[in-house]
C-alpha positions, 0 to 999 in steps of 0.5 A: 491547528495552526500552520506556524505551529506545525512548522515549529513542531516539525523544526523545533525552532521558536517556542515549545509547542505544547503536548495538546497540540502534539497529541492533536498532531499525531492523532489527525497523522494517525487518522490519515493512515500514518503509523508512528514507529518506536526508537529500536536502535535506528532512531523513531520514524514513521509509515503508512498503515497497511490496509488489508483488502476485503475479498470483493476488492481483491476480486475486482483486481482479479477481474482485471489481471485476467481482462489484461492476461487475455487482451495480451497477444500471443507470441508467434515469433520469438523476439525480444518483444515477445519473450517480454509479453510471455514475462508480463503474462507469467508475472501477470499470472502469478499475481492472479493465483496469489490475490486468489489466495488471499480473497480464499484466506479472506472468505473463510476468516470472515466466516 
């Protein structure tokens, strides 16, 4: 597909682009993770699919969540410093016990 025909496509300016090469359009967005959204009131749109994560990338994210919970220094004086390691750390955490939820939920659905 042509340059000038996706500017026209996108501007609706110049002459009508035809349905094959709006199909072409939409399937090659498509290809490249891009949902199409219908008019629900608010007008059609578009966003990136959501791709859902097998159990061996959310171990490797695992994997690096903990690496960084403990390379983080442990706080001996309070300080702002160190109030906001302690917060990286519980956030850190928390992600941690969540991806394990999802690699647990994942493992037994592929079972």
């Amino acid at each position: 597909m042509s340059l000038p025909t996706v500017k026209r496509y996108e501007t609706g300016a110049g002459a009508k682009v035809s349905d094959d090469a709006v199909e072409k359009l939409h399937t090659a967005l498509e290809k490249a993770g891009i949902e199409f959204i219908a008019e629900n009131g608010g007008g059609p749109g578009v966003r990136l699919k959501k791709r859902a994560k097998g159990v061996e990338e959310i171990s490797q994210q695992i994997g690096a969540l903990e690496d960084k919970i403990s390379s983080m220094p442990v706080p001996t004086t309070p300080s702002p410093e160190a109030a906001m390691n302690t917060m990286r750390k519980a956030v850190a955490e928390n992600n941690v016990a969540k991806l394990k939820a999802r690699r647990r939920i994942r493992s037994d659905s592929s079972k």
